[in-house]
Gaussian input, Z-matrix of N, CA and C with variables (Angstrom, degrees):
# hf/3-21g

backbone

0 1
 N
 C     1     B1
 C     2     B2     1     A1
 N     3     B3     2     A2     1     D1
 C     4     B4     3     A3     2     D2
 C     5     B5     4     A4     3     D3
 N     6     B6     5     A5     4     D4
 C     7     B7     6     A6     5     D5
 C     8     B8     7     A7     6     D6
 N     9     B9     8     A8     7     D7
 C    10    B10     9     A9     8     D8
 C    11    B11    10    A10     9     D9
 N    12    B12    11    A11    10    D10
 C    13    B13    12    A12    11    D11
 C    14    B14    13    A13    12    D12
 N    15    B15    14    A14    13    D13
 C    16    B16    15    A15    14    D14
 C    17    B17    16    A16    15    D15
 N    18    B18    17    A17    16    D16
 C    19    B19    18    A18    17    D17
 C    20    B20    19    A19    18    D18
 N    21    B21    20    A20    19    D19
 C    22    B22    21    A21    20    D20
 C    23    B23    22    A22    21    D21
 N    24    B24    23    A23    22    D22
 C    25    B25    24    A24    23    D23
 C    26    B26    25    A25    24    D24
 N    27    B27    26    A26    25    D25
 C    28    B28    27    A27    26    D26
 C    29    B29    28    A28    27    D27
 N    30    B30    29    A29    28    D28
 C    31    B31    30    A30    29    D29
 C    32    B32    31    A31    30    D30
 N    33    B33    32    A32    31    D31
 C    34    B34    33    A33    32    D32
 C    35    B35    34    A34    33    D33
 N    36    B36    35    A35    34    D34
 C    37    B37    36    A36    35    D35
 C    38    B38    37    A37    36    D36
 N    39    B39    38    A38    37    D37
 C    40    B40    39    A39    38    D38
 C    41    B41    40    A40    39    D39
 N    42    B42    41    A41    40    D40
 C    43    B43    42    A42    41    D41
 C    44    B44    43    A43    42    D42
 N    45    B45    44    A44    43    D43
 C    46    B46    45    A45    44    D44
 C    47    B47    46    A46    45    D45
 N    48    B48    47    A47    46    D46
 C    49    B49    48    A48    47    D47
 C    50    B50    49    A49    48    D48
 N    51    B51    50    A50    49    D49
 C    52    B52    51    A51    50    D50
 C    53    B53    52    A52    51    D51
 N    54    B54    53    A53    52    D52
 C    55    B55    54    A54    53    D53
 C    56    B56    55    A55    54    D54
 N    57    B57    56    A56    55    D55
 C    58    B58    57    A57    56    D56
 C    59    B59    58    A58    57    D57
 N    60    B60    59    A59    58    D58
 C    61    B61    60    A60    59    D59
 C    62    B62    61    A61    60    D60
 N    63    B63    62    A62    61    D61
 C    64    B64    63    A63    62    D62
 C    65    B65    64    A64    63    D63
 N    66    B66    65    A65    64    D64
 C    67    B67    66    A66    65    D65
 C    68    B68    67    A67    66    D66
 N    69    B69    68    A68    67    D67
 C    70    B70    69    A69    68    D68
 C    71    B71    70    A70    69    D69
 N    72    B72    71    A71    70    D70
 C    73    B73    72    A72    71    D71
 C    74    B74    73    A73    72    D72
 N    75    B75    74    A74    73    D73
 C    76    B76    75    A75    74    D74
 C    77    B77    76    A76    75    D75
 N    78    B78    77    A77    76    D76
 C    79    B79    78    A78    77    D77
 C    80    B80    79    A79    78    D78
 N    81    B81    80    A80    79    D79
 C    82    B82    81    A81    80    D80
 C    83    B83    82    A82    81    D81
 N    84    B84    83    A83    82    D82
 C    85    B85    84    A84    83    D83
 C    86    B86    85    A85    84    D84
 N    87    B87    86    A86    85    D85
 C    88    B88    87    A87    86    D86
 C    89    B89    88    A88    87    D87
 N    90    B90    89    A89    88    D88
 C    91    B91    90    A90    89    D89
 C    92    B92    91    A91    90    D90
 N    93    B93    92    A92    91    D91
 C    94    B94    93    A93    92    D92
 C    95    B95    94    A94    93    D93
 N    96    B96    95    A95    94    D94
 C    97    B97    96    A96    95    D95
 C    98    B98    97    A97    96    D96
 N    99    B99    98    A98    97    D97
 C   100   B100    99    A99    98    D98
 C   101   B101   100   A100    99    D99
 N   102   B102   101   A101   100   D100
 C   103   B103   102   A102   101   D101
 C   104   B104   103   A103   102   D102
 N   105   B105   104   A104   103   D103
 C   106   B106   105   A105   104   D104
 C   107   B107   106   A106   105   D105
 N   108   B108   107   A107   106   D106
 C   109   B109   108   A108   107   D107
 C   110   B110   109   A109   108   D108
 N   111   B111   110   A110   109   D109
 C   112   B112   111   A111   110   D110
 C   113   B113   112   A112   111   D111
 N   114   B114   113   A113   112   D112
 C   115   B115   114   A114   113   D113
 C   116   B116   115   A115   114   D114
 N   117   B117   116   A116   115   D115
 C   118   B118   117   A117   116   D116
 C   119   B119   118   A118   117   D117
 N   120   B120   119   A119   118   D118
 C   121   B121   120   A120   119   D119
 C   122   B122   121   A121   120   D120
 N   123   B123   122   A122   121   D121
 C   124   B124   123   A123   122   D122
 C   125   B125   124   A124   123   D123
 N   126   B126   125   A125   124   D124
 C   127   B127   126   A126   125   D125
 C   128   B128   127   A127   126   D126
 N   129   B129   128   A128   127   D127
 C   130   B130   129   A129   128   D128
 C   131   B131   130   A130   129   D129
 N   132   B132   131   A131   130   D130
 C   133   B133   132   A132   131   D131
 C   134   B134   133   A133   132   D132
 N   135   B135   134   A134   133   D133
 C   136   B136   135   A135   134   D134
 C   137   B137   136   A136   135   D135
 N   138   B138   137   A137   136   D136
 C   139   B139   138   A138   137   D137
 C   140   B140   139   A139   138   D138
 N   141   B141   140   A140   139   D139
 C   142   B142   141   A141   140   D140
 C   143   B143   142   A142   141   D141
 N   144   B144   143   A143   142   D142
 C   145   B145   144   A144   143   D143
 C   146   B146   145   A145   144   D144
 N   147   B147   146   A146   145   D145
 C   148   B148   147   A147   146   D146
 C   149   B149   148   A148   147   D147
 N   150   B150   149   A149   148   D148
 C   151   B151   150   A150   149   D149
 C   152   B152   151   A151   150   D150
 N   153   B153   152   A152   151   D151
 C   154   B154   153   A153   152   D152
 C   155   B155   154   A154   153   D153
 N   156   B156   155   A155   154   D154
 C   157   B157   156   A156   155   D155
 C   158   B158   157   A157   156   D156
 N   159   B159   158   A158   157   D157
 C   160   B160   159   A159   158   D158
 C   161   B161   160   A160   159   D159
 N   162   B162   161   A161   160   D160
 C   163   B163   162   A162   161   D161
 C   164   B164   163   A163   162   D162
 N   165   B165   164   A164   163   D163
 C   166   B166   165   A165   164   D164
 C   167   B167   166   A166   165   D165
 N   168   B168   167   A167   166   D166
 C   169   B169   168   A168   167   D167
 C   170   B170   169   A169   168   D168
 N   171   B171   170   A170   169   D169
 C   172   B172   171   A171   170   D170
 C   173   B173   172   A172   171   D171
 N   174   B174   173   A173   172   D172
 C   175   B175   174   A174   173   D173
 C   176   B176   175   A175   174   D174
 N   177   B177   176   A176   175   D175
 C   178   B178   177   A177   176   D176
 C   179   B179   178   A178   177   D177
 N   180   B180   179   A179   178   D178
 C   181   B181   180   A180   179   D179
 C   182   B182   181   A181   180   D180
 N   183   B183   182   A182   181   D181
 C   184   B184   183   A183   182   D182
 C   185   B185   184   A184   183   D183
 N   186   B186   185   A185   184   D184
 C   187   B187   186   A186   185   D185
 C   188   B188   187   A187   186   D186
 N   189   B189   188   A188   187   D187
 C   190   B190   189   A189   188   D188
 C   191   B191   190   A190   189   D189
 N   192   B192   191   A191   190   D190
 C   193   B193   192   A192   191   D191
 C   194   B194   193   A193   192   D192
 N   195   B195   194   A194   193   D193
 C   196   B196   195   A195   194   D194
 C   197   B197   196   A196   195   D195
 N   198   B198   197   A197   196   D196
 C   199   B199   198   A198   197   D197
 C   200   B200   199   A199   198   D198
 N   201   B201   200   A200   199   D199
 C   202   B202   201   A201   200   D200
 C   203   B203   202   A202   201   D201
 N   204   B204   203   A203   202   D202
 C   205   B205   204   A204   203   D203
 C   206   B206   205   A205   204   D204
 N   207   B207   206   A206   205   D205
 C   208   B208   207   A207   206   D206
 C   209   B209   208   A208   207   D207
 N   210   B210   209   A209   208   D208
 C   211   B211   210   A210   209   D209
 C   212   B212   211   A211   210   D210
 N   213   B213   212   A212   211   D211
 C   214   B214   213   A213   212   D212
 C   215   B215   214   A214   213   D213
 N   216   B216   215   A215   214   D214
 C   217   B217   216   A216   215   D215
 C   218   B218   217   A217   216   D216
 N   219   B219   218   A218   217   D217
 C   220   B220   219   A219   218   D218
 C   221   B221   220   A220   219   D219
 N   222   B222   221   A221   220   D220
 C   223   B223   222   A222   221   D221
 C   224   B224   223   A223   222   D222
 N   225   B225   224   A224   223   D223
 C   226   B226   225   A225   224   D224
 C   227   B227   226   A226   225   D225
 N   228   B228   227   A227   226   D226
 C   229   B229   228   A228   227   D227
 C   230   B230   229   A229   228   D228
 N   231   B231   230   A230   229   D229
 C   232   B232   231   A231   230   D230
 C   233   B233   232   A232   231   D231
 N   234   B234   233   A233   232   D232
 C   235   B235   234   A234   233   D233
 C   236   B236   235   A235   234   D234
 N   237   B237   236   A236   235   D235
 C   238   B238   237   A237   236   D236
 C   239   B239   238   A238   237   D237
 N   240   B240   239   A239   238   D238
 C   241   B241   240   A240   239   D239
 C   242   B242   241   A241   240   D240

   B1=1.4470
   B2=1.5331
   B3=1.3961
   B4=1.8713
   B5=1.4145
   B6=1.3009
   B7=1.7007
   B8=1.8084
   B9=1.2364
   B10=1.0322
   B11=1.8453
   B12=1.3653
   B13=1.5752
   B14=1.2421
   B15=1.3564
   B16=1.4450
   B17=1.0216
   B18=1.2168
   B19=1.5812
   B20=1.8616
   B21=1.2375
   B22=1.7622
   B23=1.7157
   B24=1.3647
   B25=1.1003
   B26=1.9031
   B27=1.6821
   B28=2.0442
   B29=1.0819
   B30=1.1562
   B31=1.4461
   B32=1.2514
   B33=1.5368
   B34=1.3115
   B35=1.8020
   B36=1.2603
   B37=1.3146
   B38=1.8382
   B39=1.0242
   B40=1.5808
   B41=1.3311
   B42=1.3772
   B43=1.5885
   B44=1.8511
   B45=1.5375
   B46=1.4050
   B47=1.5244
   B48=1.2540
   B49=1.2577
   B50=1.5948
   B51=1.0613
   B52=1.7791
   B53=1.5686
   B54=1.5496
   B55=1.3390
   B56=1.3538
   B57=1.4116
   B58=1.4723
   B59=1.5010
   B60=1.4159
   B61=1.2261
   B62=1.6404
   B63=1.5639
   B64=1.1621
   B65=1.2769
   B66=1.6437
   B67=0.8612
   B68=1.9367
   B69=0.9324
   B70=1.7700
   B71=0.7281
   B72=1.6412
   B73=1.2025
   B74=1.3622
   B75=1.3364
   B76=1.5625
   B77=1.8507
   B78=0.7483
   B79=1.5441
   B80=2.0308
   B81=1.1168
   B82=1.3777
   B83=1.6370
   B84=1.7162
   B85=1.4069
   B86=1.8896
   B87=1.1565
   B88=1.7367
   B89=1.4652
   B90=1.2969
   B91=1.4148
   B92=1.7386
   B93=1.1742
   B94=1.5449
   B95=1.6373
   B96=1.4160
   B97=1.2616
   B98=1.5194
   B99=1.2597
   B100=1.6231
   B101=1.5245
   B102=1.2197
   B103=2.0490
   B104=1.6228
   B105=1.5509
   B106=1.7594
   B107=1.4322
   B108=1.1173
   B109=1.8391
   B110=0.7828
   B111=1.0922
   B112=1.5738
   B113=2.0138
   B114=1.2368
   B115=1.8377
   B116=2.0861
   B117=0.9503
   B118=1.2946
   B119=1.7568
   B120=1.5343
   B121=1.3607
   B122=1.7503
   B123=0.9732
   B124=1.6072
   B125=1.1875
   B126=1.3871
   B127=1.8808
   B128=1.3162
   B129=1.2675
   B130=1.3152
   B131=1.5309
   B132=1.6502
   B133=1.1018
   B134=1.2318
   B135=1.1790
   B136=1.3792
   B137=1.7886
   B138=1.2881
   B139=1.3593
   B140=1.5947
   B141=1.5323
   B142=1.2256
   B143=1.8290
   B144=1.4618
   B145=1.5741
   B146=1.6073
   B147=0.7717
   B148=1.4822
   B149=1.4932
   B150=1.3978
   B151=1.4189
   B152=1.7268
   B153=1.7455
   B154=1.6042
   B155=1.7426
   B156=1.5351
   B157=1.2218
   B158=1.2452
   B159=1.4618
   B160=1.2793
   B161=2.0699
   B162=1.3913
   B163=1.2385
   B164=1.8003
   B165=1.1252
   B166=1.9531
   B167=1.5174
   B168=1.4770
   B169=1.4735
   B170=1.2482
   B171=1.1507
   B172=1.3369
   B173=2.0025
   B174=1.1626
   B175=1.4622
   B176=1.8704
   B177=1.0164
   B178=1.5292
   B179=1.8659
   B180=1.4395
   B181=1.3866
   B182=1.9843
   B183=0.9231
   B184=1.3851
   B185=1.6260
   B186=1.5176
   B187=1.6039
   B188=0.9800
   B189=1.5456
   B190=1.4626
   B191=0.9533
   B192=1.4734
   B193=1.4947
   B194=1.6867
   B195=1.4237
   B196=1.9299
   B197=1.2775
   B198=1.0763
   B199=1.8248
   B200=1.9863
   B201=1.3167
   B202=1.8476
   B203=1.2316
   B204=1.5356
   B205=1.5109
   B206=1.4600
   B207=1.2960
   B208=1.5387
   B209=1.6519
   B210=1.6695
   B211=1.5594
   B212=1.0945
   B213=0.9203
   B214=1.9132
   B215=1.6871
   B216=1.3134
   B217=1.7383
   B218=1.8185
   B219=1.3513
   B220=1.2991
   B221=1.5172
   B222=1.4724
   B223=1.5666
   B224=1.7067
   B225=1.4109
   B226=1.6643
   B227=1.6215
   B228=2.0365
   B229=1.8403
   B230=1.0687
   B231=1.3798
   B232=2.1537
   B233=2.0300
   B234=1.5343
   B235=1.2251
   B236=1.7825
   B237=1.4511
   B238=1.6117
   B239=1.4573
   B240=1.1533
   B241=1.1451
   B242=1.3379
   A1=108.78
   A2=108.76
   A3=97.31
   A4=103.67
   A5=94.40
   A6=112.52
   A7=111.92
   A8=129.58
   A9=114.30
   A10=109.21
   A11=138.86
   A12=137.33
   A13=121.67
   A14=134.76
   A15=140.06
   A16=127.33
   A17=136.81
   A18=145.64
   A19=104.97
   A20=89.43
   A21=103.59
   A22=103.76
   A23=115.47
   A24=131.88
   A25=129.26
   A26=84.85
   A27=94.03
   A28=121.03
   A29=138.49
   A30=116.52
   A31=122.92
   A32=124.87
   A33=120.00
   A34=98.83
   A35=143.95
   A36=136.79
   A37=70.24
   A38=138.30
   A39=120.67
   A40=114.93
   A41=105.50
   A42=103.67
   A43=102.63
   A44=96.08
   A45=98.11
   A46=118.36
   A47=142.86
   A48=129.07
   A49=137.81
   A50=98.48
   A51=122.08
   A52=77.18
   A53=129.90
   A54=122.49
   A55=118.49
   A56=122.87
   A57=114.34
   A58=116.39
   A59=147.30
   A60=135.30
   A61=89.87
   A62=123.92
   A63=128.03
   A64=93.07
   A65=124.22
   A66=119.49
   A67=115.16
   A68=126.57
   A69=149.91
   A70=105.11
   A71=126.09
   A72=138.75
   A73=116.29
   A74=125.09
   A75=137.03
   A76=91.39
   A77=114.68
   A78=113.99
   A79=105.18
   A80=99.08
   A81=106.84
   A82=112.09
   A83=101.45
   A84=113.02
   A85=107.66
   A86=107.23
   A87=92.71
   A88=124.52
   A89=123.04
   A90=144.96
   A91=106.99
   A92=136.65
   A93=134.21
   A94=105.16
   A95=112.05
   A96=120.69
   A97=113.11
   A98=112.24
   A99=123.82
   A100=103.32
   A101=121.98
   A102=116.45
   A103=78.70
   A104=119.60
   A105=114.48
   A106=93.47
   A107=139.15
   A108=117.54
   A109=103.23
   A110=106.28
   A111=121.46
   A112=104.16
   A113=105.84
   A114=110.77
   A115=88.17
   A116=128.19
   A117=94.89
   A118=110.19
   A119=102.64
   A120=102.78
   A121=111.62
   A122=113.75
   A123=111.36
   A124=139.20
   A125=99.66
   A126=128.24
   A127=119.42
   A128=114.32
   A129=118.13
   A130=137.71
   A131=120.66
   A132=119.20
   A133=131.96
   A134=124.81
   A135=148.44
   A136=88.10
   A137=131.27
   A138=159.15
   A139=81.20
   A140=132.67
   A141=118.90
   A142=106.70
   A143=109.20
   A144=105.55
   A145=95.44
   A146=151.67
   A147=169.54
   A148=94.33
   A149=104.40
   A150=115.42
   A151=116.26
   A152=117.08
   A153=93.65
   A154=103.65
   A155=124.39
   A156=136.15
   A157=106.50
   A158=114.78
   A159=143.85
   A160=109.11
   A161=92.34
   A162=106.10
   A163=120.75
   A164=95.84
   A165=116.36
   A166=78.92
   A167=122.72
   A168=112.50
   A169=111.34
   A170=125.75
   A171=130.85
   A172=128.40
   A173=99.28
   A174=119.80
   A175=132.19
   A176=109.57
   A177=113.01
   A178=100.75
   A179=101.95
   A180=104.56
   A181=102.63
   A182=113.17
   A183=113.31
   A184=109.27
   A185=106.94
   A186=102.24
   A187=121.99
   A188=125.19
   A189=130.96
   A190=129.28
   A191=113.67
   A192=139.07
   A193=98.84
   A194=93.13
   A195=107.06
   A196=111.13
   A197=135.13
   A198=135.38
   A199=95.71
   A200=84.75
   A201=82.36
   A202=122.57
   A203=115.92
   A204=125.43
   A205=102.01
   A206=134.22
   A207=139.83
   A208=112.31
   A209=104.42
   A210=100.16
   A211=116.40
   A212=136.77
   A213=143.19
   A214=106.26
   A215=115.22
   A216=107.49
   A217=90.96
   A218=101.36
   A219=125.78
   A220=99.98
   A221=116.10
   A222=145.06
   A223=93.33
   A224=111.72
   A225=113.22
   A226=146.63
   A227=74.76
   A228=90.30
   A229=99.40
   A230=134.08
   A231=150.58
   A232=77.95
   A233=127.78
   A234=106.10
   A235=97.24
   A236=102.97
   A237=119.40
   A238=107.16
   A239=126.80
   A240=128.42
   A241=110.80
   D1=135.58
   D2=-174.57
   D3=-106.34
   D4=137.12
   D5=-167.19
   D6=-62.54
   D7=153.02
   D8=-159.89
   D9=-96.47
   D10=72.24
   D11=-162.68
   D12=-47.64
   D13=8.78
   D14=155.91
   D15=-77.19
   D16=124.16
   D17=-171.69
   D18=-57.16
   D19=144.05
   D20=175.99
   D21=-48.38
   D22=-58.46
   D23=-176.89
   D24=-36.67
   D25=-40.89
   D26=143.13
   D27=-81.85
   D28=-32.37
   D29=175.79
   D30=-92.33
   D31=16.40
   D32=157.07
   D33=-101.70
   D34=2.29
   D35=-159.69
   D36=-115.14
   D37=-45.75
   D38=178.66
   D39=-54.32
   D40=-50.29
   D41=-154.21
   D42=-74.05
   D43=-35.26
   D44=167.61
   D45=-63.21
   D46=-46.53
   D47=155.00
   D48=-45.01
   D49=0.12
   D50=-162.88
   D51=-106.42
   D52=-66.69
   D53=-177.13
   D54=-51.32
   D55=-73.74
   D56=176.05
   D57=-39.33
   D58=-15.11
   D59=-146.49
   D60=-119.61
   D61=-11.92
   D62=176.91
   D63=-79.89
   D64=-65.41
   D65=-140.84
   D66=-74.42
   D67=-19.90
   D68=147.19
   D69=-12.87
   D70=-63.81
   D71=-143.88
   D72=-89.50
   D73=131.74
   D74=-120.30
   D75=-100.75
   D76=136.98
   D77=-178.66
   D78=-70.69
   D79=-38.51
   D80=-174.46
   D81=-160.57
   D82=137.46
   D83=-159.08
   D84=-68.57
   D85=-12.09
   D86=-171.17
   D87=52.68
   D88=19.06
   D89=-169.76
   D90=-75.04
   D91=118.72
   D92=157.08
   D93=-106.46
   D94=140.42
   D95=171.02
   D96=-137.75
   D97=106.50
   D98=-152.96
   D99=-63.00
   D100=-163.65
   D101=-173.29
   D102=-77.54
   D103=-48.38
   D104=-142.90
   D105=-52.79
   D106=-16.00
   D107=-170.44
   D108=-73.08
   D109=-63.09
   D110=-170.40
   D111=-27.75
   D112=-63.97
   D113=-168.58
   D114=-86.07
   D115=14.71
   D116=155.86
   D117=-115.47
   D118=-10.92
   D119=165.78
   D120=-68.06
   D121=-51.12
   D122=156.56
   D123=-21.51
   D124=-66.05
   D125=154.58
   D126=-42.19
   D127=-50.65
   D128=159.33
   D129=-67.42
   D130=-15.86
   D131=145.17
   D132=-77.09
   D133=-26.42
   D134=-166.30
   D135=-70.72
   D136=-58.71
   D137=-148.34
   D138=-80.55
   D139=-63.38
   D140=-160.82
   D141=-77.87
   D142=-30.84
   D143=174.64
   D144=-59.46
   D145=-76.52
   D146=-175.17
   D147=-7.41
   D148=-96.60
   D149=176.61
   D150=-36.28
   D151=-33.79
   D152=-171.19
   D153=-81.11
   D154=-11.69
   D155=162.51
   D156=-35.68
   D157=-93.46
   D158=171.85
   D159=-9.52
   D160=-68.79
   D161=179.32
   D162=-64.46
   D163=-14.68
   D164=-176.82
   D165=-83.69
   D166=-66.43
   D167=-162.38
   D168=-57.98
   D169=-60.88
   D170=-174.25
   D171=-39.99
   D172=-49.12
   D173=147.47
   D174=-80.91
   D175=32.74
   D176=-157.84
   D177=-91.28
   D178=-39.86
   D179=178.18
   D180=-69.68
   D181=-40.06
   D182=-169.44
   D183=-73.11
   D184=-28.74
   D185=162.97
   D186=-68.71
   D187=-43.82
   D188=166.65
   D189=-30.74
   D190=-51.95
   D191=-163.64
   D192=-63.64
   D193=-67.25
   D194=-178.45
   D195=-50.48
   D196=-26.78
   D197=175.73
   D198=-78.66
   D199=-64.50
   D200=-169.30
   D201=-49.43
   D202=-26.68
   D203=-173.72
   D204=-83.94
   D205=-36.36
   D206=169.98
   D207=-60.09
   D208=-45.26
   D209=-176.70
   D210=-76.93
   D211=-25.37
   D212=-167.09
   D213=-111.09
   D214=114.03
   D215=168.41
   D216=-115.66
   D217=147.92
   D218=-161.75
   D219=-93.58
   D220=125.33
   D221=-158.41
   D222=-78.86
   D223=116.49
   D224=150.13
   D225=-60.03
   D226=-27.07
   D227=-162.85
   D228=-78.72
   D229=-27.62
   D230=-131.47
   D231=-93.35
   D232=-19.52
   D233=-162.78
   D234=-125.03
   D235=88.90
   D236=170.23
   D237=-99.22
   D238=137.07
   D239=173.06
   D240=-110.09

């Protein structure tokens, strides 16, 4: 069994920090959150789908472009004269 080489003196300054950090800690939040959060947290997703729409449309030809130009490389042989 390997003996443990840290002084007693840390592991009572742990265990005692382990106590105070229990004891802090609030049994219960006392928190109210009225109806309005609720629908402006909503609002606010609604607001962020919105905008990444917007921004999909707005750039839509330029996404296109970058996929189509990657998928297709243009044939040498197809042009014999």
């Amino acid at each position: 069994m390997k003996k443990d080489t840290r002084p007693p003196l840390f592991q009572t300054r742990f265990l005692f920090a382990i106590l105070i950090a229990l004891l802090m800690m609030p049994l219960s939040a006392l928190a109210y959150l009225d109806p309005t959060t609720g629908s402006m947290l909503i609002s606010a997703i609604v607001g962020l789908f919105a905008s990444l729409v917007l921004a999909i449309k707005t750039y839509w030809y330029r996404i296109k472009a970058f996929f189509k130009r990657n998928s297709t490389k243009p044939d040498t042989d197809d042009e014999v004269a």
